[in-house]
N, C-alpha and C positions, 0 to 999 in steps of 0.2 A: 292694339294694346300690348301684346307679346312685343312686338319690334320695337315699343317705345323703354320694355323692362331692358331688351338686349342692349339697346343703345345707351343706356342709362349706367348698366353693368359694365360696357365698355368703356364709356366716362373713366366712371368710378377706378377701372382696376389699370388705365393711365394714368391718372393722377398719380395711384397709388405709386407706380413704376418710378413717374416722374419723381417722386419726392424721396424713395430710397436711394434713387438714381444722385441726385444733387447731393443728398447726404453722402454717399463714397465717394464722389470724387473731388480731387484737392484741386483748386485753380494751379494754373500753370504758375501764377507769379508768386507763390508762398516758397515754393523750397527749393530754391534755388540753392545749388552744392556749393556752398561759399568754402566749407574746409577741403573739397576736393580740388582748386584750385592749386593746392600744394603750397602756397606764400608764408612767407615766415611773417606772422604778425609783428605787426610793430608797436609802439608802445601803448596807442589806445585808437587802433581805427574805426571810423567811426560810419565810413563808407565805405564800401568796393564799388568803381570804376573799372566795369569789366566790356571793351572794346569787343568786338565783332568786325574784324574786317578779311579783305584778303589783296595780297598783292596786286591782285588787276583791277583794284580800287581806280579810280582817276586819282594824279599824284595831287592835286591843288586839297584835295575831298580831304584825305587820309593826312598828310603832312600838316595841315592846321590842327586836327584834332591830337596827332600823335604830340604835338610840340606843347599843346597847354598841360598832357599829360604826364609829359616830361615832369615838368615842374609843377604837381600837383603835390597839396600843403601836405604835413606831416600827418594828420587826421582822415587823409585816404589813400587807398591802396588801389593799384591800376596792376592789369592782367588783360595782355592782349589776346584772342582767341581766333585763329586762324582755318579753313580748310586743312582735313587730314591731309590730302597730297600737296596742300603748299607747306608744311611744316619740317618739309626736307631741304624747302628754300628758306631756312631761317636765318643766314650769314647774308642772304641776298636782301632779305627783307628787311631785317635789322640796317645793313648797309643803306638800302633805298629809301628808307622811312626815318630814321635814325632813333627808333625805339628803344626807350635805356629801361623798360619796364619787362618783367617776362612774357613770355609767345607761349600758349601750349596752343594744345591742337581740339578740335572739335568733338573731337571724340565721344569727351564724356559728355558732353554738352549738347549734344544734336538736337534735343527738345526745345530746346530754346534760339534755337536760329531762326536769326530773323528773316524774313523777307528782303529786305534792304540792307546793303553791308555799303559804309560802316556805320555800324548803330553801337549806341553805348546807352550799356542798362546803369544804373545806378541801383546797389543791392546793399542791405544794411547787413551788419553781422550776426544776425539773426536768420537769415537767407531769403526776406522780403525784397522783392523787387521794388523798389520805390518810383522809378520813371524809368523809361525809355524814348531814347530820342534817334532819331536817323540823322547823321552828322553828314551835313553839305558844306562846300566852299562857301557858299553865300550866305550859309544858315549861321556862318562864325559869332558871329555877337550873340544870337540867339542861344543858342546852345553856350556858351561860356557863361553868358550872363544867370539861367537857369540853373545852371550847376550850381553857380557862387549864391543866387537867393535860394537853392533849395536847403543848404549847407545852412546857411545864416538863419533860416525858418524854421527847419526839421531836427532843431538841435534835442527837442525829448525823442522824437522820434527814434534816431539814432543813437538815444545810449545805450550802453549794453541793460539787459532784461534786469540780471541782477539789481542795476541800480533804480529802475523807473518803482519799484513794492518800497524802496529805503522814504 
């Protein structure tokens, strides 16, 4: 009877652990540093398109993604995100890649690197991660098509806070 109070006490003051424990900590996809990015807002973005790649990407992988980027609509903002030691190759990488969006470096970001590069998170302006995708050659339609219906779907999602209480 003793060992069944202990093990019962034991339960009990896991639980308890467990549930203070959940309560402090913030999932990884809430707060994302979207103002430390450094980017001059534009006039109403609505998404950030924040790349993860690194030059020793395979060129077919990195060159389809960086080119829909290129010409992403006026309502998002693209920010490539590189290894700290390839960010000294930034005239070689901009060259190789033909990135016309800004390169920082990892730095401040290491919490959030992926496993897979390149992956591109989609983060609203609020610092919610919305999706993450791992960008392949083959995966082109996929990944293009998802952005374009997340955009066309997620449109309360992403207004700014102020407006969703009007």
């Amino acid at each position: 009877m003793k060992r069944l109070i202990y093990f019962l006490a034991a339960v009990i003051v896991l639980y308890l652990i467990s549930a203070i424990y959940r309560y402090q900590v913030t999932p990884i996809l809430i707060n994302f540093p979207v103002d430390e990015l450094g980017i001059i807002p534009k006039k109403e973005v609505r998404l950030n398109l924040v790349l993860f790649f690194s030059r020793k990407n395979c060129p077919p992988c990195v060159q389809h993604i960086i080119n829909y980027l290129n010409e992403a609509p006026e309502s998002i903002q693209v920010v490539g995100i590189v290894k700290e030691e390839e960010i000294k190759f930034l005239d070689e990488i901009r060259e190789t890649t033909g990135a016309k969006f800004p390169i920082k470096s990892i730095k401040k970001w290491k919490k959030y690197r992926p496993n897979y590069a390149p992956t591109l998170y989609g983060v609203g302006s609020d610092g919610k991660i919305y999706f993450v995708i791992a960008c392949t050659a083959l995966e082109e339609n996929y990944w293009r098509a998802y952005v374009d219906e997340f955009m066309r779907k997620a449109e309360y999602l992403l207004l700014k806070p102020s407006l969703k209480s009007n």
